[in-house]
C-alpha positions as CSV (number, residue, x, y, z in Angstrom):
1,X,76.4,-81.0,-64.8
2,X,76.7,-77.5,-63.6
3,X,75.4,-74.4,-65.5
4,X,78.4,-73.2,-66.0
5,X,79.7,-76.7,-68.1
6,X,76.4,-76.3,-70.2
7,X,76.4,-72.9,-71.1
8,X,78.8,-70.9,-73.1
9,X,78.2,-68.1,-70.9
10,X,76.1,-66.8,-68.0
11,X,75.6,-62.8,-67.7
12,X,73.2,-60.5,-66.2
13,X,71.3,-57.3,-67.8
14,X,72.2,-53.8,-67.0
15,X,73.6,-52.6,-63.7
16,X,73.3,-49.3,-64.8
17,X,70.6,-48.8,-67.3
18,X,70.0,-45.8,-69.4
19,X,67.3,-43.1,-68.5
20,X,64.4,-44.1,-70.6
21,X,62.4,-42.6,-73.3
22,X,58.6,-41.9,-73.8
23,X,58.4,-44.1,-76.3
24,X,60.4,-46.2,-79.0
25,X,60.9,-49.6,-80.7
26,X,63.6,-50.0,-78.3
27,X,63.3,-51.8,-75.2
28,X,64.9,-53.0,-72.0
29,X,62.8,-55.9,-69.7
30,X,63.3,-56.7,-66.3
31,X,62.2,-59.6,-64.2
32,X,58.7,-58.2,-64.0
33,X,58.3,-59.0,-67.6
34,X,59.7,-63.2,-67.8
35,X,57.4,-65.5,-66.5
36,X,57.2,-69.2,-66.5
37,X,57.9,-69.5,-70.5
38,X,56.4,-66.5,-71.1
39,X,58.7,-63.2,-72.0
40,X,56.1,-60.5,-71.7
41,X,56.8,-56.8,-73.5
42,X,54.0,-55.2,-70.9
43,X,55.6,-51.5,-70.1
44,X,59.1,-51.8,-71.2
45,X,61.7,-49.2,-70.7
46,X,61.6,-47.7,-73.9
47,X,65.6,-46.9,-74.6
48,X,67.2,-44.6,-77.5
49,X,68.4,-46.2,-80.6
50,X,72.3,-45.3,-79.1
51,X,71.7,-46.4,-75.9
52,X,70.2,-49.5,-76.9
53,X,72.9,-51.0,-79.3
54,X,75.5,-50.3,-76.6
55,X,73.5,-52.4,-74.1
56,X,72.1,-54.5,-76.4
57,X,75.8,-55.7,-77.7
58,X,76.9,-56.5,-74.5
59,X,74.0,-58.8,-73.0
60,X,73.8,-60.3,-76.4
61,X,69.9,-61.7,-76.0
62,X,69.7,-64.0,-78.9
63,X,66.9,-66.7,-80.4
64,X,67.5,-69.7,-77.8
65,X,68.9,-68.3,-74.6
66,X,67.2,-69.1,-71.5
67,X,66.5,-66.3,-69.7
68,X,66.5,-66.5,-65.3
69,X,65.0,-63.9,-62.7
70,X,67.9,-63.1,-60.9
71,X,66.3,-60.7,-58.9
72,X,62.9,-59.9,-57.0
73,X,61.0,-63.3,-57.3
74,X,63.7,-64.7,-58.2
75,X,63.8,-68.6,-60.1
76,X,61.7,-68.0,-63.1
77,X,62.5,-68.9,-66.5
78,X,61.8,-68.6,-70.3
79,X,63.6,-68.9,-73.4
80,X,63.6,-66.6,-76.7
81,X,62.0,-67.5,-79.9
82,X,62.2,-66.7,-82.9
83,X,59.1,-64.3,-83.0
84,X,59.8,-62.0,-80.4
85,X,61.4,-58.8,-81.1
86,X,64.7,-57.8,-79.9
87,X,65.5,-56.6,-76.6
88,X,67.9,-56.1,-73.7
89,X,67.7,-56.3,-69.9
90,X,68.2,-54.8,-66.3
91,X,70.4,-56.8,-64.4
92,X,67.5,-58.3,-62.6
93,X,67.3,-61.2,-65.5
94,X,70.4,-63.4,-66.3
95,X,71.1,-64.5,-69.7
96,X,72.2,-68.4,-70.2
97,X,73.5,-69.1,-73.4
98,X,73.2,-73.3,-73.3
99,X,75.5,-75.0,-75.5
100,X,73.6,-76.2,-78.6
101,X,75.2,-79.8,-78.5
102,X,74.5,-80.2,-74.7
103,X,71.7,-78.8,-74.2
104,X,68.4,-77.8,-75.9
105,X,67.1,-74.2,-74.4
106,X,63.4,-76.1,-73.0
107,X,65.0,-78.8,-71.5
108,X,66.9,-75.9,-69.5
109,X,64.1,-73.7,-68.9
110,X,62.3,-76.7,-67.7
111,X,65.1,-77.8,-64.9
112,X,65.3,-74.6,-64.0
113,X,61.8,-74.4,-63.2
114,X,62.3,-77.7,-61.1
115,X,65.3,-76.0,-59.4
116,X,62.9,-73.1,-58.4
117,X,62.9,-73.7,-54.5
118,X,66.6,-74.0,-54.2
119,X,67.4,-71.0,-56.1
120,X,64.5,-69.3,-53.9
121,X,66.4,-70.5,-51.0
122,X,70.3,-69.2,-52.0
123,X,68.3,-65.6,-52.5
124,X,69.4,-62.7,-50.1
125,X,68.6,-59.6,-49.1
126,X,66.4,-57.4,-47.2
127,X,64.5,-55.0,-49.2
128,X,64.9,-57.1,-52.3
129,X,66.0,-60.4,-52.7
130,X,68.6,-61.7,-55.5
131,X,71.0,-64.6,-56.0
132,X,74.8,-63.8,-57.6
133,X,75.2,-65.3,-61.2
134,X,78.1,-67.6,-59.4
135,X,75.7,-69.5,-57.6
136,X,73.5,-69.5,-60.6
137,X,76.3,-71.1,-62.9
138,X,77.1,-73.8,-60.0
139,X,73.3,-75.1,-60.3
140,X,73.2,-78.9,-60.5
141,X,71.2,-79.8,-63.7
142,X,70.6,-83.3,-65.3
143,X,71.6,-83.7,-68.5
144,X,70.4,-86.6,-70.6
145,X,71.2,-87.2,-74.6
146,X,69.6,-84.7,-76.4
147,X,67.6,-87.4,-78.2
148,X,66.1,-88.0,-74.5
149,X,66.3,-84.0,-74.1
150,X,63.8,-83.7,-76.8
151,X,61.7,-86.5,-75.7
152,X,61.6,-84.8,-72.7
153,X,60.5,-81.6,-74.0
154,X,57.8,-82.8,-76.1
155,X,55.7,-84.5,-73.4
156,X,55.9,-81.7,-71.2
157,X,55.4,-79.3,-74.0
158,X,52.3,-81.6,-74.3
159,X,50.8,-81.2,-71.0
160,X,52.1,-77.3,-70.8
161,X,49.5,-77.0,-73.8
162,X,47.0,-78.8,-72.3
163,X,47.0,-76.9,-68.8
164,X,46.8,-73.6,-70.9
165,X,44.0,-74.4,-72.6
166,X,42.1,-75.4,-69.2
167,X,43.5,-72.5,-67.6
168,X,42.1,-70.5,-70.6
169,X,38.4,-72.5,-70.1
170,X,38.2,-71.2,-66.5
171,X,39.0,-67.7,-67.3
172,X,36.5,-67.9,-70.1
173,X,33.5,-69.3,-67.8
174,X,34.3,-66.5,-65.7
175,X,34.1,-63.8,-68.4
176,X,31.2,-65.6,-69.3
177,X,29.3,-64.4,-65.9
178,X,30.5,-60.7,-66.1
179,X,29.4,-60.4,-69.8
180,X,25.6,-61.9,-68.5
181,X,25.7,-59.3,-65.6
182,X,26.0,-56.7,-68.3
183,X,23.6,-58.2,-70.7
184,X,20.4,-58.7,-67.8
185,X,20.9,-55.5,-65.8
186,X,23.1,-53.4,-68.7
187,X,26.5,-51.1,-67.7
188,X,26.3,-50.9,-63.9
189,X,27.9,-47.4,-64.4
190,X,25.4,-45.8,-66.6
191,X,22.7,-48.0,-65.3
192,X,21.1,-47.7,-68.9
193,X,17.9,-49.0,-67.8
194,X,17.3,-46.9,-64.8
195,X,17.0,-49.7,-62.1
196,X,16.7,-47.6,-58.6
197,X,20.2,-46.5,-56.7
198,X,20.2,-47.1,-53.3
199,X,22.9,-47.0,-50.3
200,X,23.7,-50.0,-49.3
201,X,22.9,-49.2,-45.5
202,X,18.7,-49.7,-46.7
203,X,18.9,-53.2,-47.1
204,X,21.4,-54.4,-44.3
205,X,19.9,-56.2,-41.1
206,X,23.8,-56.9,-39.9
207,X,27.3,-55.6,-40.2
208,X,30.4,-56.2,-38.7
209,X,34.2,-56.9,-38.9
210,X,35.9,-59.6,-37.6
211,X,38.7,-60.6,-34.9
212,X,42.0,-60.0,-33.6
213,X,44.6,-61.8,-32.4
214,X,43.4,-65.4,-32.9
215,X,47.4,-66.5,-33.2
216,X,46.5,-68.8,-30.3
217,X,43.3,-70.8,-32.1
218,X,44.7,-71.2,-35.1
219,X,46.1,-74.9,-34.9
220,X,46.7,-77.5,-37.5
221,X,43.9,-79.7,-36.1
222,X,42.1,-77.1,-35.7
223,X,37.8,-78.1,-36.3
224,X,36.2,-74.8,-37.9
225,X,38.1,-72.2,-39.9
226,X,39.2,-68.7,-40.0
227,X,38.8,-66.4,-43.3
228,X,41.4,-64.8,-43.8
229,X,42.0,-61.6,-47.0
230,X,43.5,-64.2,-49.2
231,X,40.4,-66.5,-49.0
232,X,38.4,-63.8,-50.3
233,X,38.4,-62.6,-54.2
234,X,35.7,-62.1,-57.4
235,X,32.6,-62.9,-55.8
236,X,34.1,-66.6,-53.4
237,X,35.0,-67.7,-50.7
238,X,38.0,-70.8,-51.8
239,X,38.2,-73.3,-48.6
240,X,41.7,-75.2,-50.7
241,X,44.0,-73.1,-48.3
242,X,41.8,-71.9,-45.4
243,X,43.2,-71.7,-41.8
244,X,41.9,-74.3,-39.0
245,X,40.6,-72.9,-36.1
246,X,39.2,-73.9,-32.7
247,X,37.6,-71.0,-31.6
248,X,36.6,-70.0,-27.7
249,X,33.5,-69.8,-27.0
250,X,32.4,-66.6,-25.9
251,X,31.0,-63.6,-27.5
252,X,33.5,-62.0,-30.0
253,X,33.3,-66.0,-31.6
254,X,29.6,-65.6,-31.5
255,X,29.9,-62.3,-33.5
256,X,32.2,-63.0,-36.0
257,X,31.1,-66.6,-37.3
258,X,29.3,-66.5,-40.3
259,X,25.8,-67.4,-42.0
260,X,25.0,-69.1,-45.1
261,X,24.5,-66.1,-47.3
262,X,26.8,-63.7,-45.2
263,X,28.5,-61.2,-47.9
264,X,31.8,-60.9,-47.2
265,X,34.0,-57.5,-47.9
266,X,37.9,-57.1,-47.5
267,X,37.9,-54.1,-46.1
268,X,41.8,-53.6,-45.6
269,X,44.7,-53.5,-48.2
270,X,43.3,-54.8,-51.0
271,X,39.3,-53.0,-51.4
272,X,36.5,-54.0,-52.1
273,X,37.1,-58.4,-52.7
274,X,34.1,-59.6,-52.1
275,X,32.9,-63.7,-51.6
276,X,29.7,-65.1,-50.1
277,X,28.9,-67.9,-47.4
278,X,28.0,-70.6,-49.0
279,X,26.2,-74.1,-47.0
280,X,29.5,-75.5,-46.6
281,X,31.2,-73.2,-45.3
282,X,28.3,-72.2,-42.9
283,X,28.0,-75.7,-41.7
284,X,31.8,-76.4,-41.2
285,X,32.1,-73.4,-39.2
286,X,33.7,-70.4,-39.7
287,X,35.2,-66.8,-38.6
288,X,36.3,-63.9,-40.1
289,X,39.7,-62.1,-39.6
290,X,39.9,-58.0,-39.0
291,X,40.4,-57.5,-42.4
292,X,36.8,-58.3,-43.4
293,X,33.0,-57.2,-43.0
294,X,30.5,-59.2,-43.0
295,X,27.2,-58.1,-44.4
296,X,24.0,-59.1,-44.0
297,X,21.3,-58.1,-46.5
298,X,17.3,-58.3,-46.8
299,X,16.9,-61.4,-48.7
300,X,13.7,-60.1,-49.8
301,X,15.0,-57.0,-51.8
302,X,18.5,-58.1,-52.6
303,X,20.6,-61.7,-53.2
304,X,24.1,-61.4,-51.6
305,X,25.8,-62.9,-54.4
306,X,24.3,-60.6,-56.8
307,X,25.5,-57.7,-54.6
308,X,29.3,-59.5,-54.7
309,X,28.9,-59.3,-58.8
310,X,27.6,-55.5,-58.9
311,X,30.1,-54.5,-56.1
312,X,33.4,-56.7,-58.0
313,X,32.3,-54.3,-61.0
314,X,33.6,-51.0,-62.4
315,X,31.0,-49.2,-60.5
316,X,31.3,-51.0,-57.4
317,X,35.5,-50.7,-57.7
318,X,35.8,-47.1,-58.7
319,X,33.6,-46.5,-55.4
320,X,36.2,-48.4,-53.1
321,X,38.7,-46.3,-54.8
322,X,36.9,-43.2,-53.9
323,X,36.5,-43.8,-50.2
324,X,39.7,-44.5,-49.7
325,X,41.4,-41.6,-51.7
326,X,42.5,-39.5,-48.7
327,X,43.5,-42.5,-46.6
328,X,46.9,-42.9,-45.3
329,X,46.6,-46.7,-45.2
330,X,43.8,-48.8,-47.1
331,X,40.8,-49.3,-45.1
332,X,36.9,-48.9,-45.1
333,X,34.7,-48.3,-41.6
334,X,31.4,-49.0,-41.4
335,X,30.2,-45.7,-42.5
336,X,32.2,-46.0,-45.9
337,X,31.0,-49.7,-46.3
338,X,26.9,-48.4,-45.6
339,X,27.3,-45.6,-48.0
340,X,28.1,-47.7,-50.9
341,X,25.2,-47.7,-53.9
342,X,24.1,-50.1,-55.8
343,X,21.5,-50.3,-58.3
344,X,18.7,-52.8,-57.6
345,X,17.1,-54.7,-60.0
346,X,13.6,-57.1,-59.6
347,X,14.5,-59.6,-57.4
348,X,12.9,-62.0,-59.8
349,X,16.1,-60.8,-62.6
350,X,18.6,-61.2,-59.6
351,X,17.4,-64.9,-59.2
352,X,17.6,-65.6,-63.1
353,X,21.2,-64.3,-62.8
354,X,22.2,-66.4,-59.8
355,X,20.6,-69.6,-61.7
356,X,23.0,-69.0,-64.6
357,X,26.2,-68.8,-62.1
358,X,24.9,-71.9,-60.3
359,X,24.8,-73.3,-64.5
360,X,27.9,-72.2,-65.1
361,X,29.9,-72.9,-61.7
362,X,29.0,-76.7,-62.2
363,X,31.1,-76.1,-65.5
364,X,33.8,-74.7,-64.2
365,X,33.8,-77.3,-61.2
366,X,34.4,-79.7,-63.9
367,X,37.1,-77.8,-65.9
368,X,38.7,-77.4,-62.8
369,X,39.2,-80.6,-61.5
370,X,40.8,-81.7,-64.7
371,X,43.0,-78.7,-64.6
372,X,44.0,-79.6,-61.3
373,X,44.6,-83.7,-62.5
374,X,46.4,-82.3,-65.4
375,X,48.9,-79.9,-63.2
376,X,49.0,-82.9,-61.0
377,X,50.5,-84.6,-63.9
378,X,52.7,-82.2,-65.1
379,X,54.1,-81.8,-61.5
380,X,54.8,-85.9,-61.6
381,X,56.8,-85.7,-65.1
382,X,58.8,-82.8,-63.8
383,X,59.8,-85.0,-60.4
384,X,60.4,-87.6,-62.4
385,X,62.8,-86.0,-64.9
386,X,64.6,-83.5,-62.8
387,X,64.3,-85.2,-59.5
C-alpha cells in the first residue's frame, strides 16, 4: 500500500517559521533533532506562546505520528510517545498520521527505515537535498494484519533493545579508559601533580605528512592500504573500511609507510584525531594520505599511545583549537604539530596505563563482535519483513 492509503494525512513543518526566542517551553524541531526512533529536544527553536499555537495547530504533532526527515539527510524516522512534550516543526520533517486500523506507528517507522535508500535516492538538490511530500505519500509499504504488525514490532523492538544496550557497553569501556587517564596522571589541564611539560618536538626522532594524488594506486585488489582522515579517531586506527593500495616503489612510498608504534595526527579538517600503528597494520602495509602526520617518539621517554590519550584530551584539544584560530582553512604544519605540550609522566605509570587499555580493549573486542552479530540480525529481520 502507498503512504498516502495508510495515513490520514501527510504534511510537512513550517515553511516559514517564526523568529525565535531566547528561551521558552515552546519549541519548534527540525531534522537535526529526529533520529532513528529517537526525537531529540537538543537546541530547539525556542518560539512565543502565540506563535507556537498558530504553528502548532496546523502541523498537528500528536502521540503516534511518525515523523520523516524530509530534508538534509533525508529518510529518518521516529514516532511520538506519550512522554515527550509538545512541539512543532520546520518544514524539513514531515508529519504522517497512520491510520490506527491499518497501521501501527512502529511498524511504519520501521519500513521506513527499510525504505531509507530509495527515499535517499528520490532526494534533489544542490546545496541541500530534500524529497517533495508527493513522493513521500506514493512510498510502497507492506502492510500485514496488525496482529502480524505487532508481532513484527515486538521482535525488532527486541533486538533494537538489545543493540542499545551493547552500543551503550562500548561507550562505557571507552569512558572507562578516560576516567583511568584522569585517575593515574590527574586533570591533564591543571596537571595537579606537577608531572614536567614539555614540547612535543623533545621527544620526536621522525615527523612527516603523507601523500598526494594516489587516485591511480588505489585499486580494489589493491595488497597494502592507505590511511585515510576517516580511519583515524580517539586514540585508533579501524582497518573495517580502509582503502587498498598498491603503492610504487620509490621514495615518497618509502617515506610515508608506517611503523609499528607510528602516532598518527589528522592534521586537516577535523584537528587533532589521533590513532597509533598497531603490528597489524605495520605488517599489512600501509601509507598515510596528506591529511595526516606521522610521529615518531622516543620510546624511552614516551609511549605513543599514551601521547594519542593525553593529546584526544581537553588539554591536548583546546591546543589544536588554538593553533588553528587565525587559520583560514583547518590545518597544522610541522611547526604547530612540534610545539604541542604535553605533560610526561614515569614511563613506568605510562606502561601501567597502556596494560589497562590492552585489559579493557579485549573487552570491548568482545562486546563488539556481538554488537556487530546482533546488528547483523537485526539487518536480516528488517530484509525479511520489508523486503
Amino acid at each position: 500500500m502507498k503512504i498516502k492509503d495508510i495515513c490520514t494525512s501527510v504534511t510537512d513543518g513550517s515553511h516559514n517559521p517564526p523568529q525565535g526566542i531566547e528561551k521558552s517551553e515552546y519549541m519548534m524541531l527540525s531534522s537535526k533533532n529526529v533520529f532513528d526512533d529517537e526525537i531529540t529536544f537538543d537546541e530547539p527553536r525556542f518560539l512565543s506562546e502565540k506563535d507556537f499555537e498558530r504553528e502548532y495547530t496546523r502541523t498537528k504533532v500528536a502521540v503516534g505520528d511518525v515523523l520523516l526527515t524530509i530534508v538534509g539527510t533525508v529518510g529518518r524516522a521516529a514516532t511520538v510517545d506519550e512522554d515527550m512534550p509538545a512541539f512543532t516543526l520546520q518544514r524539513s520533517v514531515a508529519v504522517l498520521h497512520p491510520k490506527s486500523d491499518v497501521c501501527l506507528p512502529r511498524f511504519l517507522m520501521y519500513a521506513l527505515r527499510r525504505k531509507r535508500t530509495y527515499i535517499e535516492n528520490r532526494a534533489k538538490g544542490v546545496a541541500q537535498k530534500g524529497i517533495y511530500l508527493k513522493e513521500v505519500s506514493d512510498i510502497d509499504i507492506p502492510i500485514p494484519d496488525i496482529s502480524n504488525q505487532e508481532i513484527i514490532i515486538n521482535k525488532l523492538d527486541k533486538v533494537k533493545t538489545i543493540l542499545k544496550h551493547r552500543q551503550k557497553e562500548v561507550l562505557a569501556l571507552d569512558n572507562l579508559i578516560k576516567a583511568r587517564f584522569v585517575e593515574m596522571f590527574g586533570d591533564p589541564i591543571m596537571n595537579p601533580k606537577r608531572y614536567p611539560v614539555h614540547q612535543l618536538s623533545e621527544y620526536i626522532s621522525s615527523l612527516t605528512s603523507g601523500s598526494r594524488g594516489w587516485a591511480q594506486y588505489c585499486v580494489e585488489n589493491g595488497t597494502e592500504w592507505f590511511i585515510t582522515i576517516k580511519n583515524v579517531k580517539d586514540c585508533h586506527i579501524t582497518t573495517d573500511n580502509m582503502q587498498p593500495v598498491n603503492a610504487p616503489d620509490n621514495a615518497e612510498a618509502k617515506r610515508t609507510k608506517v611503523q609499528e608504534g607510528d602516532l598518527l595526527i589528522s592534521i586537516t579538517a577535523d584537528l587533532g584525531r589521533t590513532g597509533v600503528v598497531t603490528k597489524e597494520i605495520a605488517e599489512h602495509g600501509a601509507y598515510i594520505n596528506q591529511h595526516l602526520s606521522c610521529i615518531r617518539v622516543n620510546k624511552e621517554v614516551l609511549h605513543p599511545l599514551f601521547v594519542a590519550h593525553y593529546m584526544e584530551s581537553p588539554a591536548g584539544k583546546e591546543q589544536f583549537t588554538a593553533k588553528n584560530q587565525s587559520a583560514v582553512k583547518a590545518g597544522l604544519n610541522f611547526n604547530s604539530i612540534n610545539s604541542l605540550k604535553l605533560y610526561v609522566p614515569p614511563l613506568k605509570e605510562q606502561e601501567e596505563f597502556i596494560t589497562f587499555i590492552t585489559q579493557v580493549t579485549k573487552s570491548k573486542v568482545a562486546v563488539q563482535k556481538a554488537l556487530d552479530e546482533t546488528q547483523l540480525l537485526f539487518d536480516s529481520l528488517m530484509q525479511q519483513y520489508f523486503g
